[in-house]
VMD Tcl script that draws the C-alpha trace (Angstrom):
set ca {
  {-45.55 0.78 -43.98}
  {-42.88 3.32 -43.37}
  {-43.06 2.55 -39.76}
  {-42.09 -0.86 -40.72}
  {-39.61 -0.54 -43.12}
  {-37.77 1.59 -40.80}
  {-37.89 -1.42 -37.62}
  {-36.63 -3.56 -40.03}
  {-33.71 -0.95 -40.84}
  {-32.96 -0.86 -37.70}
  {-32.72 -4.09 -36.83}
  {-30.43 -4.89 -39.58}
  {-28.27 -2.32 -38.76}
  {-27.89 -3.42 -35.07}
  {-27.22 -7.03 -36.37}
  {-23.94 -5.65 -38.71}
  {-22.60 -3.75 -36.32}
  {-19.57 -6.06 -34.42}
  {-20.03 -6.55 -30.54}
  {-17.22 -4.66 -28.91}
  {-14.86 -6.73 -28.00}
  {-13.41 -6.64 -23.98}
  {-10.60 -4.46 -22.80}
  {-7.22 -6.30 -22.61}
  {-5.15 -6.68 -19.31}
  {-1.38 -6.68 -18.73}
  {1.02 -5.87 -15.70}
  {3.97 -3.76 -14.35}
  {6.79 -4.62 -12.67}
  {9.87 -2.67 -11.65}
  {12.69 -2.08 -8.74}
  {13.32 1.14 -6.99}
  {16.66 1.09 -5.67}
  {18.87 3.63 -3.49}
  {20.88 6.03 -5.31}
  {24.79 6.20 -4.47}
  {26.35 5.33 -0.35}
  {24.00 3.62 1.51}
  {23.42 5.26 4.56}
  {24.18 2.91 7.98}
  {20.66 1.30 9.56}
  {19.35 3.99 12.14}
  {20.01 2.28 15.84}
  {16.43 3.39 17.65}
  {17.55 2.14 20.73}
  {19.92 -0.60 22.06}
  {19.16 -3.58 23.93}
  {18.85 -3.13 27.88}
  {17.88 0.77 26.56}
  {16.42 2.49 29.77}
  {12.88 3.21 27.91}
  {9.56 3.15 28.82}
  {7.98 -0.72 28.77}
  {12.21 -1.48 28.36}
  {11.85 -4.88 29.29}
  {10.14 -5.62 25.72}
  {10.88 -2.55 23.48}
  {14.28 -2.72 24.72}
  {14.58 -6.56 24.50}
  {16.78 -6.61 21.84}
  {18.87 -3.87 19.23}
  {15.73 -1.97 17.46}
  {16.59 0.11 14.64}
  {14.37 2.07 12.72}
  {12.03 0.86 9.88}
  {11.04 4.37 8.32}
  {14.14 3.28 5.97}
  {14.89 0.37 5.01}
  {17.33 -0.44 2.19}
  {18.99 -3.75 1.60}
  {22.99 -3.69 1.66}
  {23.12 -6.00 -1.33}
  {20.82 -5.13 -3.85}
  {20.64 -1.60 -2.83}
  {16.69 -2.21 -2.82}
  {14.65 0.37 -1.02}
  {11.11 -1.07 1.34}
  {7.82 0.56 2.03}
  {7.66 2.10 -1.25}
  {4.26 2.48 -2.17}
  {3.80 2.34 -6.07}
  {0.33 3.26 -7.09}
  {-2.32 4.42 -8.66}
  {-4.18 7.73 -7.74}
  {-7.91 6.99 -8.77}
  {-9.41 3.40 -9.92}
  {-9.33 3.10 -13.52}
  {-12.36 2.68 -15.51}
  {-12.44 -1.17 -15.32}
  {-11.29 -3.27 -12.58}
  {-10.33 -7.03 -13.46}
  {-13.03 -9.56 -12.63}
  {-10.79 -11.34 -10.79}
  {-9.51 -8.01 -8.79}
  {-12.88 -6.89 -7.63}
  {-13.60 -9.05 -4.50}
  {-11.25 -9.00 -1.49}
  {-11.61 -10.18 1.99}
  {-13.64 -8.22 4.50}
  {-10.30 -7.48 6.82}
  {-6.64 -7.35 7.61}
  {-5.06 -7.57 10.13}
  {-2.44 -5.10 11.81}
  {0.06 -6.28 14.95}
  {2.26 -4.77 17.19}
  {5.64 -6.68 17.83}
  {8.46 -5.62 20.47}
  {7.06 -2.20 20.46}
  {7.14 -1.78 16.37}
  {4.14 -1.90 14.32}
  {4.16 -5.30 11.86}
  {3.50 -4.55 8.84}
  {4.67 -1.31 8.48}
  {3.36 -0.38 5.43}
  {-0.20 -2.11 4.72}
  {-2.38 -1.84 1.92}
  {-6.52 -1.39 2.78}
  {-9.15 -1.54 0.01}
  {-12.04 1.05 1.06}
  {-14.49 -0.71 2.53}
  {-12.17 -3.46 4.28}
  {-11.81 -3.28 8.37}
  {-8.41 -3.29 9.60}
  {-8.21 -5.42 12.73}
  {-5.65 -4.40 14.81}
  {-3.60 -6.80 17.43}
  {-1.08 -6.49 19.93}
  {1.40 -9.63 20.14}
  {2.90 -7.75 23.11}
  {2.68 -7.86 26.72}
  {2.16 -4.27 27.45}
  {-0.37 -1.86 25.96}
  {0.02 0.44 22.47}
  {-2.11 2.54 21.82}
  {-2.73 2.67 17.92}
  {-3.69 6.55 16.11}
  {-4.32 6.83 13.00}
  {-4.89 10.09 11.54}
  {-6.80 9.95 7.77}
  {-8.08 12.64 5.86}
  {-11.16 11.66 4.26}
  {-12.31 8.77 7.14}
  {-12.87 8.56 10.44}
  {-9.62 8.79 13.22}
  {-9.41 6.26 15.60}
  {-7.44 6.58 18.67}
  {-7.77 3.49 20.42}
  {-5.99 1.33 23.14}
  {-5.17 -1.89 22.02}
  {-4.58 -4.37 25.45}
  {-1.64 -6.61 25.66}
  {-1.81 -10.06 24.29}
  {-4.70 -9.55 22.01}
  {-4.94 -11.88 19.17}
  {-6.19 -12.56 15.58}
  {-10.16 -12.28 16.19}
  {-10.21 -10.38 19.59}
  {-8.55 -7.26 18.10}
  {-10.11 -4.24 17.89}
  {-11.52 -3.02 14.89}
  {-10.75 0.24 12.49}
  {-13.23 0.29 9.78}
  {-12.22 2.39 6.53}
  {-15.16 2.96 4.00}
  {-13.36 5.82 1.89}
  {-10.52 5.45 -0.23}
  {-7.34 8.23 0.72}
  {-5.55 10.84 -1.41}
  {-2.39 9.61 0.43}
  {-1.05 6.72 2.60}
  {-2.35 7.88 6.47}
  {0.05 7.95 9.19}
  {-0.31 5.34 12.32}
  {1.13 5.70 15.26}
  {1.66 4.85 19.25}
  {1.39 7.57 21.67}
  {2.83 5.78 24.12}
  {5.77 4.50 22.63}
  {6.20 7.71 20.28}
  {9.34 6.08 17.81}
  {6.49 3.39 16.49}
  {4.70 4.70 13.20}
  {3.18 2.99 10.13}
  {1.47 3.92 6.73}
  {-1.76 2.54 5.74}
  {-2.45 3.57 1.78}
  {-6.34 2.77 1.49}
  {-7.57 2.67 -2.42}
  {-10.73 2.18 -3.79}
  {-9.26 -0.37 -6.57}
  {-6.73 -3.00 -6.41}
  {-3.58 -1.54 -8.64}
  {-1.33 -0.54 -5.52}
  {2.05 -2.60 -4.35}
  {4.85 -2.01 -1.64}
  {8.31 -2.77 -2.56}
  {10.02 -6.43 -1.09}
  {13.30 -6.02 0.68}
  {14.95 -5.91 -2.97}
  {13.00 -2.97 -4.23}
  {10.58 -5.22 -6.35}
  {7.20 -4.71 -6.98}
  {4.66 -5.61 -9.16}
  {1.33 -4.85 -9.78}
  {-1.34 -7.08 -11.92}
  {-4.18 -7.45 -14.56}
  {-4.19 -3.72 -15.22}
  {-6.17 -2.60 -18.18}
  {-4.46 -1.79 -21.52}
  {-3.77 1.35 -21.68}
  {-1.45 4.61 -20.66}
  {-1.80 4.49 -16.65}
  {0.46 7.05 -14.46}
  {1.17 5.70 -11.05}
  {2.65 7.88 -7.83}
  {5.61 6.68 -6.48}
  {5.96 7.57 -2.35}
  {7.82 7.19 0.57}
  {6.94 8.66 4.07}
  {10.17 10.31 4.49}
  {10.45 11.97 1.06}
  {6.90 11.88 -0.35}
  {6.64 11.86 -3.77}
  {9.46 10.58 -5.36}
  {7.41 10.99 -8.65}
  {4.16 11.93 -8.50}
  {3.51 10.86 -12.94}
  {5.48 7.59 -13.71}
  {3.88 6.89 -16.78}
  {3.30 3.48 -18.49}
  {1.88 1.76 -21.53}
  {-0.12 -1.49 -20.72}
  {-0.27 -3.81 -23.55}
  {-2.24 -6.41 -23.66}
  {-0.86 -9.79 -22.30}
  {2.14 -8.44 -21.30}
  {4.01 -7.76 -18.41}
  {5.86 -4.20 -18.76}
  {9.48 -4.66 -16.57}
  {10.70 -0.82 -16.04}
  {14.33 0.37 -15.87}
  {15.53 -0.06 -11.86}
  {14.57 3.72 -11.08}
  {17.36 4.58 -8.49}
  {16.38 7.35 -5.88}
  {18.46 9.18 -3.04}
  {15.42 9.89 -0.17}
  {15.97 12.43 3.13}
  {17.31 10.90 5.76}
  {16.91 11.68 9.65}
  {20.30 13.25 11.59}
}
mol new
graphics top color blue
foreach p $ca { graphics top sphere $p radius 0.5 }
foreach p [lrange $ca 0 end-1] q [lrange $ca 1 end] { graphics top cylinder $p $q radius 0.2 }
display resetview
């Protein structure tokens, strides 16, 4: 009898209490911007440069794309805004992504040079040139892959850089051959991550409510703030304050 008074109990109780309800989602968006003169575009080499493989890297004025900062909205690129470690709930919608990206080399500069890689995606790298790269990148937690990539490969012939763990910090690429060509790859294990446009913009979507506190990094300075820290509200999208920065520049 007891036995069954107390099933009953329990049942009860189980249908009172409410069914939680699901997590709400909002986004971020925000500009990071140069602080004060901005510093003339770095001339790499100049057309007709006597260089190794001149006759394409040379083909035209290449400057270098380490820094970039637009001369009208003082908007700073290949600013990776992101967030350390995945959150405790991903968006539905966030959790699939394709199987690969792709990664080219263009008149002897890597294209794009800041890319984005969810662990467990293969980055399939090209070569839109005619002469050969050779494309190193150097992670910490997966594998290095040094690899020659032949001239005039394209988008399914490329050859293949697999990345199954997510890194502490975007991984440096580069060309031994042509030793001015470098990239960052930031590979995550969730989906909250963006690059800045050419204006400084970025934003970043369908994040869970919540206090989050994103990194903020460029490869010639690092961290430009290693705990930008923001409320997500449900709904909403949170626009920062244009955070202005002044990075290190190369002599």
């Amino acid at each position: 009898m007891l036995r069954t008074v107390f099933h009953i109990t329990c049942l009860l109780l189980v249908a009172v209490v409410p069914a939680i309800a699901a997590d709400g989602w909002g986004s971020v968006s925000g500009r990071i911007l140069w602080k004060g003169d901005i510093p003339e575009p770095r001339l790499l080499h100049p057309k007709g440069a006597s260089i190794k493989n001149g006759n394409v890297c040379a083909a035209d004025d290449v400057y270098d794309d380490e820094l970039v900062i637009d001369q009208n909205t003082r908007g700073i690129s290949h600013v990776f805004v992101y967030l350390r470690k995945a959150p405790k709930q991903i968006h539905p919608d966030r959790m699939d992504f394709p199987p690969m990206v792709t990664f080219d080399q263009k008149n002897c500069m890597f294209t794009p040079h800041t890319l984005l890689v969810r662990a467990g995606q293969t980055v399939e790298v090209l070569n839109s040139d005619s002469v050969s790269h050779n494309t190193n990148m150097t992670p910490i937690r997966n594998r290095g892959q040094n690899q020659v990539i032949a001239p005039l490969t394209p988008k399914g012939k490329g050859t293949l850089y697999p990345v199954p763990k997510a890194e502490p910090l975007p991984s440096t690429v580069k060309c031994d051959f042509h030793p001015w060509m470098e990239a960052r790859w930031l590979i995550l294990d969730h989906p909250y991550a963006a690059i800045t446009k050419k204006d400084g913009s970025f934003e970043i979507k369908d994040l869970p409510v919540g206090t989050h506190n994103f990194r903020v990094w460029h490869e010639l300075q690092g961290y430009l703030e290693r705990k930008l820290s923001v409320e997500i509200k449900d709904g909403k999208t949170i626009e920062l304050e244009p955070r202005e920065y002044r990075i290190k520049t190369k002599d």
